[in-house]
N, C-alpha and C positions, 0 to 999 in steps of 0.2 A: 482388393475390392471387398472381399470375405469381411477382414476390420473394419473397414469404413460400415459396412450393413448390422457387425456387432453393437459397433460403438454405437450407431443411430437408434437401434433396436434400444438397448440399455438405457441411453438417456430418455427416450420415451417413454419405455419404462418406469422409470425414475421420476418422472414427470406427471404421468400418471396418477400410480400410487401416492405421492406427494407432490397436488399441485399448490397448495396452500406454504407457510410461512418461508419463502424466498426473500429474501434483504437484498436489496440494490442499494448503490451508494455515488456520492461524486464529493468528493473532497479535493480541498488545498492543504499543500504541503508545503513546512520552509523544512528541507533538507542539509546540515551541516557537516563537513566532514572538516577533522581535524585530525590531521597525521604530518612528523616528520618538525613540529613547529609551525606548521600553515593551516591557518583555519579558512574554508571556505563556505560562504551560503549559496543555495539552489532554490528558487518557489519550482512546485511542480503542484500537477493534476491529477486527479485518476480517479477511475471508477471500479468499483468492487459487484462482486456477487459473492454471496452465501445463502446456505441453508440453515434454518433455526430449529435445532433439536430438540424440543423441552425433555428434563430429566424427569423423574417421580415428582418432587418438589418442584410445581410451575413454574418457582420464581427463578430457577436456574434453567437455563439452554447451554449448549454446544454449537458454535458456529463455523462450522469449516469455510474458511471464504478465500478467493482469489482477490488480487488490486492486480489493475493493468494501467498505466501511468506515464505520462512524461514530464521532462523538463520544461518549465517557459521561459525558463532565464539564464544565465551565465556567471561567471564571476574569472576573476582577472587573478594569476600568481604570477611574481614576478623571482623566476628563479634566473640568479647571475647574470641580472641583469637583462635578462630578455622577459616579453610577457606572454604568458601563453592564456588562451581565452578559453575557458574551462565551463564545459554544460554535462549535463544528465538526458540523458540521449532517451533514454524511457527504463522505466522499472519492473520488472514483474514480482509480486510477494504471493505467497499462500500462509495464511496462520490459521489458529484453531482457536477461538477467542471460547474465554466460562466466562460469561454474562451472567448476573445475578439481578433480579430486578427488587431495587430498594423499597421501592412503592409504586405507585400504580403511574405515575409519568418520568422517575428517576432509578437509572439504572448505572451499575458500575463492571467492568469486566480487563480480565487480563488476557493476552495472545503470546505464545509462541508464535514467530514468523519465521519465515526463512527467503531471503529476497535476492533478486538478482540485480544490480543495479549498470547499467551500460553509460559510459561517458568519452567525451571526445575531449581532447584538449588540439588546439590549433594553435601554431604559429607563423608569424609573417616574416618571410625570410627573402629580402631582395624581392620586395613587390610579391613574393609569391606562396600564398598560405599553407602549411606542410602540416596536415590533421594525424590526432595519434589515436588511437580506440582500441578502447578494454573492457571487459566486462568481468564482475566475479559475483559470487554469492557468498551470502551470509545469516549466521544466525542470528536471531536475535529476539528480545521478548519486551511487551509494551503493553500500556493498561490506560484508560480509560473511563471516562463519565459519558453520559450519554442524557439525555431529556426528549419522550415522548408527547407531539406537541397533539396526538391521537392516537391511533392504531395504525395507523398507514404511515406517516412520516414523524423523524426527530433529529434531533440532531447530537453530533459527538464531537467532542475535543480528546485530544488524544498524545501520549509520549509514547514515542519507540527507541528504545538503543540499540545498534548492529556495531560492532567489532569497531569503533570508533566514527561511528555515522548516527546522529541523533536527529530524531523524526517529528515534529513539530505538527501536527493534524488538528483541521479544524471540517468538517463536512456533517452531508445532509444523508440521510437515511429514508429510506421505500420498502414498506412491507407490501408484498404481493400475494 
């Protein structure tokens, strides 16, 4: 109970002293993974939050931001013969993005991420579906353009690499 009254205190805190430059987001993802000779695609969703640091030099921030995320789709491997029906169950990432702002509506930035990604593969064996599920995390770093369509919202296109996982982003951005 103690933590839970910490952690509430904290964030209010936090919230307080910095209620201004919070980023919220909601983007689409085509997720591919390529290992072992099989390449597979995934679309997925997910919404983010960060805070916008500005450095000395305004036109650089620090953004610590979470993604929280799933899969919307599937995709099929067909190992010896059997096929097993393969999804992205949901993702969690945290990265630390340097945004640098080119001019006053285009801006460019790189992330360190490190993400977790969960996936199920199922197969049908005698009418009867036998699901498999694993989760791992990975590091991985990704960069980005960005277009301020005002102060409040823009949009970003984005590439991510993780340990053989390439991250395809396209979404919208909310400054609060």
């Amino acid at each position: 109970m103690f933590r839970k009254i910490t952690l509430t205190t904290l964030l209010l805190g936090f919230a307080s002293v910095s209620s201004a430059n919070w980023v919220s987001g909601l983007s689409y993802h085509h997720i591919t993974v390529e290992e072992n000779g099989m390449k597979l695609g995934f679309p997925a969703i997910s919404g983010s939050l960060g805070h916008k640091i500005p450095m000395q030099d305004d036109r650089i921030s620090i953004i610590p931001e979470i993604r929280v995320g799933l899969g919307i789709g599937d995709d099929v491997v067909n190992l010896m013969g059997v096929d097993f029906d393969v999804e992205i169950d949901g993702f969690l990432g945290l990265s630390l993005k340097g945004q640098m702002e080119v001019n006053n509506n285009l801006y460019v930035y790189v992330a360190p991420s490190y993400a977790n990604f969960s996936v199920t593969a199922t197969v049908s064996v005698n009418n009867q579906d036998i699901a498999f599920t694993g989760d791992s995390w990975h590091f991985g770093f990704g960069a980005g353009v960005g277009y301020h369509f005002d102060q409040k919202r823009s949009v970003e296109l984005a590439y991510e690499r993780f340990d053989g996982i390439d991250v395809l982003s396209a979404g919208l951005k909310f400054n609060f």
